[in-house]
C-alpha atoms as a printed R data frame, in Angstrom:
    type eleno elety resid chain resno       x      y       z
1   ATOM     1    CA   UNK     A     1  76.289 20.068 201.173
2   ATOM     2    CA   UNK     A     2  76.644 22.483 198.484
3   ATOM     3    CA   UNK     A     3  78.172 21.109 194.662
4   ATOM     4    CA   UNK     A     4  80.762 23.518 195.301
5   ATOM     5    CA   UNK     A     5  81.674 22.272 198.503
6   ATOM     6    CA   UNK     A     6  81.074 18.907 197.457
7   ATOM     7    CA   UNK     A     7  83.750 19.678 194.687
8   ATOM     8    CA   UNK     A     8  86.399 21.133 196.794
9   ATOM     9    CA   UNK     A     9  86.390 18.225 199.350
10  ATOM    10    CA   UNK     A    10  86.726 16.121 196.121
11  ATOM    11    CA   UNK     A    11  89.486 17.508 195.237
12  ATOM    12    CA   UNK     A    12  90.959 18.442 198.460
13  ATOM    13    CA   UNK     A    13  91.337 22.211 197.634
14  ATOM    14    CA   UNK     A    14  89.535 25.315 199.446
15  ATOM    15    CA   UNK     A    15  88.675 28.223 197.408
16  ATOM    16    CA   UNK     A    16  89.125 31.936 198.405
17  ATOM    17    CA   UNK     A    17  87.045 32.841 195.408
18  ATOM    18    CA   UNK     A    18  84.223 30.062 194.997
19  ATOM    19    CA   UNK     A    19  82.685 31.949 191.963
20  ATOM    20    CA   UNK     A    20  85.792 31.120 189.828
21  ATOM    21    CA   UNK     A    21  84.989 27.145 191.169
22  ATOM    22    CA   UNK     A    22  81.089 28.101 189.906
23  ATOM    23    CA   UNK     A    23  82.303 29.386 186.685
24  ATOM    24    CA   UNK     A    24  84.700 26.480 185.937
25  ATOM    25    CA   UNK     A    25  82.169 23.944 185.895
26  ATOM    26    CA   UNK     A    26  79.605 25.913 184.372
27  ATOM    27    CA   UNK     A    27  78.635 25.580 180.561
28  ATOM    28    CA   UNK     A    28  77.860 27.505 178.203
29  ATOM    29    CA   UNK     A    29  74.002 26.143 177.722
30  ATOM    30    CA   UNK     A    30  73.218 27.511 181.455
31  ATOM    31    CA   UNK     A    31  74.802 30.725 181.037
32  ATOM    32    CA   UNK     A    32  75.992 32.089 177.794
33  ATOM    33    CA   UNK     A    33  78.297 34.491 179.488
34  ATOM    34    CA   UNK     A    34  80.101 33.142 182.682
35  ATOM    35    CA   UNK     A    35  80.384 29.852 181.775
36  ATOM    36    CA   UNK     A    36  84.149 28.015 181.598
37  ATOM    37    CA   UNK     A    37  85.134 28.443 178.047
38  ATOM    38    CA   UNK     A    38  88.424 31.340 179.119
39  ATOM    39    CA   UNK     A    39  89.055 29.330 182.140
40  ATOM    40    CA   UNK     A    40  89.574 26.166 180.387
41  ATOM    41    CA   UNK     A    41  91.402 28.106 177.592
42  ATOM    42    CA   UNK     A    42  93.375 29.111 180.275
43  ATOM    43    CA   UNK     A    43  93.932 25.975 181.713
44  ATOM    44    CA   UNK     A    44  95.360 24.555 178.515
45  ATOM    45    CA   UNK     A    45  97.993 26.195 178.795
46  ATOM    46    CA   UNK     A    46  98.999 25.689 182.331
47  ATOM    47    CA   UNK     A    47  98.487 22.376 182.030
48  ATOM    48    CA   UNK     A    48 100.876 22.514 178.968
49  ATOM    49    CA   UNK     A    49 103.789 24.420 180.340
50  ATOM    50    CA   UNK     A    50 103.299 22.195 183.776
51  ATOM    51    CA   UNK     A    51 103.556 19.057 181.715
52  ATOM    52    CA   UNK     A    52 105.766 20.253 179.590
53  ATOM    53    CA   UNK     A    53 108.439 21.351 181.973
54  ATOM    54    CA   UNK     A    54 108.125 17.633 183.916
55  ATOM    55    CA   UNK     A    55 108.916 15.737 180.892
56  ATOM    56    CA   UNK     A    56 111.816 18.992 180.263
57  ATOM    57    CA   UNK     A    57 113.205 17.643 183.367
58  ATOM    58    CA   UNK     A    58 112.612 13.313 182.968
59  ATOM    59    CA   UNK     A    59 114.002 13.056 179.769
60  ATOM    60    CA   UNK     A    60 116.742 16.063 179.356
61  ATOM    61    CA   UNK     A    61 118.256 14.530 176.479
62  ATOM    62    CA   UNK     A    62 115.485 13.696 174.576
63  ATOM    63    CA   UNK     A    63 115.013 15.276 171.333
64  ATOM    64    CA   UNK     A    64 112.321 18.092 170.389
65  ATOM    65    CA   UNK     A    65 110.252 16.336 168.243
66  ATOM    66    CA   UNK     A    66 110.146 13.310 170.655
67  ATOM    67    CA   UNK     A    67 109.152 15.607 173.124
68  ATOM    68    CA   UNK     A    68 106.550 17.302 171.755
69  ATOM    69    CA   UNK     A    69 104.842 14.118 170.603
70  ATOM    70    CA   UNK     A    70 104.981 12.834 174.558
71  ATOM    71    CA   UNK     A    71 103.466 16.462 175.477
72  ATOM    72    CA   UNK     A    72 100.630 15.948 172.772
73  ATOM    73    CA   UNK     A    73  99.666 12.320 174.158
74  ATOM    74    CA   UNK     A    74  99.242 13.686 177.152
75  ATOM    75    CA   UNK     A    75  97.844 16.624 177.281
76  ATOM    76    CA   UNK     A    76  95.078 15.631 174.683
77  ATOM    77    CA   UNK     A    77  91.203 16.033 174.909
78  ATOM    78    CA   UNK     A    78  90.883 12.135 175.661
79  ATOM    79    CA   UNK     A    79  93.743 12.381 178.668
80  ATOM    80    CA   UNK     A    80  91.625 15.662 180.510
81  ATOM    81    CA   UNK     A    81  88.250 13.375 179.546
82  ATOM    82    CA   UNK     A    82  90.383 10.312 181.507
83  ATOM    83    CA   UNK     A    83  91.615 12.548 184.547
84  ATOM    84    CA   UNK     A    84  88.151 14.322 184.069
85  ATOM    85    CA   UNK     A    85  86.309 11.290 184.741
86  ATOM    86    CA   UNK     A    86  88.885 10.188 187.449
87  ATOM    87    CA   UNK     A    87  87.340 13.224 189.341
88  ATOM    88    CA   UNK     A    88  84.119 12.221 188.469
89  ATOM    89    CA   UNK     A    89  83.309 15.952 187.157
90  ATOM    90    CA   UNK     A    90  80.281 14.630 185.382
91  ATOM    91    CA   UNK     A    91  78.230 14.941 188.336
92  ATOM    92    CA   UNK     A    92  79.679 18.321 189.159
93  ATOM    93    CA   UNK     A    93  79.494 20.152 186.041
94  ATOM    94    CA   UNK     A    94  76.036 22.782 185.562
95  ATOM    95    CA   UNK     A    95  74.314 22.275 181.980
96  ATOM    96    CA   UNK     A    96  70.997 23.427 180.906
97  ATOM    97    CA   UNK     A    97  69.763 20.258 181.499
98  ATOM    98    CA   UNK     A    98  71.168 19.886 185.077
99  ATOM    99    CA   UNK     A    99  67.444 20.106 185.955
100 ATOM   100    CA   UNK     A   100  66.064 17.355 184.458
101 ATOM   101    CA   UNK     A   101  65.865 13.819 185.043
102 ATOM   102    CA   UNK     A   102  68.794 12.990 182.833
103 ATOM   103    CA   UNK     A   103  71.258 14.953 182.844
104 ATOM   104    CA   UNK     A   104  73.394 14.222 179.820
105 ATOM   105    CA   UNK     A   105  77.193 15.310 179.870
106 ATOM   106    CA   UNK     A   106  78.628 14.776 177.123
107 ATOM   107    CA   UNK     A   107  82.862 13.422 176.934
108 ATOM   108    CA   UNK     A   108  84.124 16.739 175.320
109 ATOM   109    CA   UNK     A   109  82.566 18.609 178.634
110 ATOM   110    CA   UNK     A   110  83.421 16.917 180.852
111 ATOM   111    CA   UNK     A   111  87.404 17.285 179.012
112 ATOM   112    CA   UNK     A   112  86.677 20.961 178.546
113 ATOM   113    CA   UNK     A   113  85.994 21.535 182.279
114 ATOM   114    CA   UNK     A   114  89.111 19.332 183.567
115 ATOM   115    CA   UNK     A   115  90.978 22.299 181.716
116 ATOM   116    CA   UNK     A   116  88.483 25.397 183.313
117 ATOM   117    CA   UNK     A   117  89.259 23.574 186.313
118 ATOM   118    CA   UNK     A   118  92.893 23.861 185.997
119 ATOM   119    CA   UNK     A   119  92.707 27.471 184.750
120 ATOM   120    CA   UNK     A   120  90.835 28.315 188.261
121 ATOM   121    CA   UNK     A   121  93.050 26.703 190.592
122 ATOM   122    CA   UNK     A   122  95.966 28.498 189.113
123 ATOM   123    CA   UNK     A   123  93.419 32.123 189.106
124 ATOM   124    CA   UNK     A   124  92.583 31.152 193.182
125 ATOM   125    CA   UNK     A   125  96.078 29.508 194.512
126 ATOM   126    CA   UNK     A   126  98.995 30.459 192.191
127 ATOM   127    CA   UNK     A   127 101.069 28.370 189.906
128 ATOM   128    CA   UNK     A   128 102.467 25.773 192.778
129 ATOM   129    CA   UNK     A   129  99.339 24.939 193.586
130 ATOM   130    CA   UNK     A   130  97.979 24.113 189.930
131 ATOM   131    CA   UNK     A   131 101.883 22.057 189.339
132 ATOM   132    CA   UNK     A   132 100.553 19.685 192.481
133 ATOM   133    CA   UNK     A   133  97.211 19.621 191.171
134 ATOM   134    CA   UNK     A   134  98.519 18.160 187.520
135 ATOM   135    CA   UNK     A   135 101.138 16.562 188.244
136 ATOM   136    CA   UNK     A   136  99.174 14.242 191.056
137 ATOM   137    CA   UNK     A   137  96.362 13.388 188.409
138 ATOM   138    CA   UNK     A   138  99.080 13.070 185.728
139 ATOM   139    CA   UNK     A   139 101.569 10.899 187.904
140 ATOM   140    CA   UNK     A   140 100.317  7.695 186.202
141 ATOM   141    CA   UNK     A   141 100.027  9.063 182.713
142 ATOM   142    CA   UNK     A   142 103.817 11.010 182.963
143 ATOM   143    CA   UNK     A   143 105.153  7.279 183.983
144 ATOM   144    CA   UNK     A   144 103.840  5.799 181.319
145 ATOM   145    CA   UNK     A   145 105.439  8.453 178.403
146 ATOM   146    CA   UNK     A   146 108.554  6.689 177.986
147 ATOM   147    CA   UNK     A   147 106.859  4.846 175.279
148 ATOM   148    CA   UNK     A   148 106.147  7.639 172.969
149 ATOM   149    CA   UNK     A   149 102.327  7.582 171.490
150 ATOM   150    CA   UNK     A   150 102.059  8.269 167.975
151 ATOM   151    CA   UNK     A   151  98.797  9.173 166.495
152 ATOM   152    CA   UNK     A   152  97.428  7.993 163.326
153 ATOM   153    CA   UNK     A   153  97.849 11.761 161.906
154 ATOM   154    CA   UNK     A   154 101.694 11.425 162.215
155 ATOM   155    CA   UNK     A   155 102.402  8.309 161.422
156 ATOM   156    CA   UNK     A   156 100.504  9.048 158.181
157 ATOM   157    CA   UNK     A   157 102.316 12.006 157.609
158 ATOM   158    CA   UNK     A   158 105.668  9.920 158.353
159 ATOM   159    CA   UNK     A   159 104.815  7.717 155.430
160 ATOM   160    CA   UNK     A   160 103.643  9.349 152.652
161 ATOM   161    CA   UNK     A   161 106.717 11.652 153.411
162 ATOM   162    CA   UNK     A   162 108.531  8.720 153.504
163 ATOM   163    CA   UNK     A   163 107.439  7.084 150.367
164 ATOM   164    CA   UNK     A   164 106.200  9.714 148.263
165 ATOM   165    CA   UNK     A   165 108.060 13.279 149.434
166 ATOM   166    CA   UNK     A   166 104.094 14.604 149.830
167 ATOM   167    CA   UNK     A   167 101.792 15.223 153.124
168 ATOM   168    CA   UNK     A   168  98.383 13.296 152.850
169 ATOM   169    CA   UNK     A   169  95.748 15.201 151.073
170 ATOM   170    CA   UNK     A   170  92.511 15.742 153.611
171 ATOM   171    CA   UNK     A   171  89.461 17.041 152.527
172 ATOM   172    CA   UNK     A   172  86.654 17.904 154.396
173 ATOM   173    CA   UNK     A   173  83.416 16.561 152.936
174 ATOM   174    CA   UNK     A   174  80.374 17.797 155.327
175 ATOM   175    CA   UNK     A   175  79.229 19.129 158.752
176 ATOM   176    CA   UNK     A   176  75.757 18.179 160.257
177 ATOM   177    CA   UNK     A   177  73.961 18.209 162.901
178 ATOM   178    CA   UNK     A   178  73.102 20.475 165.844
179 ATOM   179    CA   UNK     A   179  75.859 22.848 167.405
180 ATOM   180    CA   UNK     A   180  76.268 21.401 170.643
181 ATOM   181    CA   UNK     A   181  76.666 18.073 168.635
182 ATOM   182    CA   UNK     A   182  77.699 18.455 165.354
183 ATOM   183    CA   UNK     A   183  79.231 15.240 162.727
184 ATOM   184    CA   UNK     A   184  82.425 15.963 160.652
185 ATOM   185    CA   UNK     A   185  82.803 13.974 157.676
186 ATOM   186    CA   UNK     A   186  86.446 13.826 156.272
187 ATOM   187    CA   UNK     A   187  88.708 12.091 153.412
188 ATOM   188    CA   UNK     A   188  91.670 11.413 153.307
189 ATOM   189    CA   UNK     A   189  94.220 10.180 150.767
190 ATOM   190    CA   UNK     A   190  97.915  9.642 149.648
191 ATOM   191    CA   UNK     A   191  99.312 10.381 146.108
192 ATOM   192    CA   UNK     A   192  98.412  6.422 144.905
193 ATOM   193    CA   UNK     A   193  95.103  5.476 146.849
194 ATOM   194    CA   UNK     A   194  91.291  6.798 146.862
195 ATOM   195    CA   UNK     A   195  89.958  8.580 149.543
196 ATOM   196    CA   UNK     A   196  89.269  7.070 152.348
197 ATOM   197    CA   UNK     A   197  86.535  8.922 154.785
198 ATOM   198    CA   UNK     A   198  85.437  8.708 158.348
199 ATOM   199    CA   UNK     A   199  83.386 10.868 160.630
200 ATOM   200    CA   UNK     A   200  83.819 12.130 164.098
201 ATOM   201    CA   UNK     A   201  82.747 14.798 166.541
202 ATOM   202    CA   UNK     A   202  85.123 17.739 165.452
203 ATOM   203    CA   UNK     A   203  87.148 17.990 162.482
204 ATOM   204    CA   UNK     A   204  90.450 16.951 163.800
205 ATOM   205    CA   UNK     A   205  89.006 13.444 165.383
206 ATOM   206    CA   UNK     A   206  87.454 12.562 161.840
207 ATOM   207    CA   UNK     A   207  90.589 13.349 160.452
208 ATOM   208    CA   UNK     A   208  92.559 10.849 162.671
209 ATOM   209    CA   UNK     A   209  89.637  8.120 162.477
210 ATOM   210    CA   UNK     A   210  90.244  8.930 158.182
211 ATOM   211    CA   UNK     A   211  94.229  8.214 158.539
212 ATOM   212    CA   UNK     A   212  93.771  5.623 160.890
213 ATOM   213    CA   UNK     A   213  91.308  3.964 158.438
214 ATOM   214    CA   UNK     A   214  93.830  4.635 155.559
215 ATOM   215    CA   UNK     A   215  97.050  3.014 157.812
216 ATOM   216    CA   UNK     A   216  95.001 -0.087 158.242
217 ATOM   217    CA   UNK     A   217  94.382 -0.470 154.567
218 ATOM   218    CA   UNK     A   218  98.373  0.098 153.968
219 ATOM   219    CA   UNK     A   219  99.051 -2.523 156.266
220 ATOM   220    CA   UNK     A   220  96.391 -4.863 154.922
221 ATOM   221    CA   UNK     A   221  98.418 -5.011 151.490
């Protein structure tokens, strides 16, 4: 049996138009030009809207800001790696190493496709389709927002708002290694501490693993 079809029966939906299925779990290091970087931009934001209309509709009362910090837990890089991984699209997706004895997938893929995935269900079967889709692998996830997740950015930002009427001050320090696997280095600090620096595998996870760093060493005093 075919990946494709392999994929499909996985998860229980029949294309009309396999080549968008091809493309969404294709990346860029097999093909450079249909590969799943628009679908999974696309995806994004049907997975957003979808998402965001269910929790529109579970907590009507609730206000905006409360909101949006439920829609950002959930439809995060780490949640599509989680439902990504629930799917078991590692074996699925097509890299340039498919072909060799260990095939490496890396987490931000394997996220990245969940999305392309998303955005080519609702290209092949319409909007109704892609709202079962999510809201079937987000069921769990959805349930569980009543407690509001607040990332280390924010509560940060809460703080030295609080305490000092300023944002914290990040700075980005370096960027090595390869493309397809680079290594931010970032600092961060409020208006009475030194800079306090972590790395991470994009800019904006260093700069949570820097304020998360910096909130333990608040609460250590």
């Amino acid at each position: 049996m075919s990946t494709i079809k392999k994929l499909q029966r996985k998860i229980k939906i029949d294309f009309k138009n396999e080549k968008i299925l091809l493309q969404a779990i294709t990346h860029k290091s097999f093909d450079p030009i249909n590969n799943y970087e628009n679908l999974e931009f696309l995806g994004d934001r049907v997975l957003g809207l979808v998402v965001s209309k269910k929790l529109y509709e579970l907590y009507p009362n609730e206000k905006v800001g409360s909101l949006d910090k439920k829609l950002a837990s959930l439809v995060n890089k780490n949640k599509c790696l989680e439902v990504g991984n629930s799917l078991n699209l590692k074996e699925f997706v097509i890299t340039g190493n498919s072909n060799s004895r260990k095939k490496i997938v890396e987490n931000k893929i394997i996220s990245d496709c969940c999305e392309a995935l998303i955005g080519a269900i609702y290209l092949d079967k319409g909007l109704e389709y892609s709202k079962n889709f999510i809201l079937k692998l987000w069921k769990e996830l959805i349930n569980d927002s009543e407690t509001t997740f607040v990332d280390a950015k924010t509560q940060l930002q809460e703080y030295s708002l609080k305490y000092f009427k300023l944002l914290p001050i990040y700075k980005l320090v370096s960027n090595t290694g390869p493309r397809h696997k680079p290594n931010f280095k970032v600092g961060v600090k409020l208006k009475n501490s030194a800079y306090i620096y972590a790395t991470g595998s994009s800019k904006k996870n260093a700069e949570q693993s820097a304020a998360s760093e910096l909130l333990k060493k608040i609460k250590q005093k």
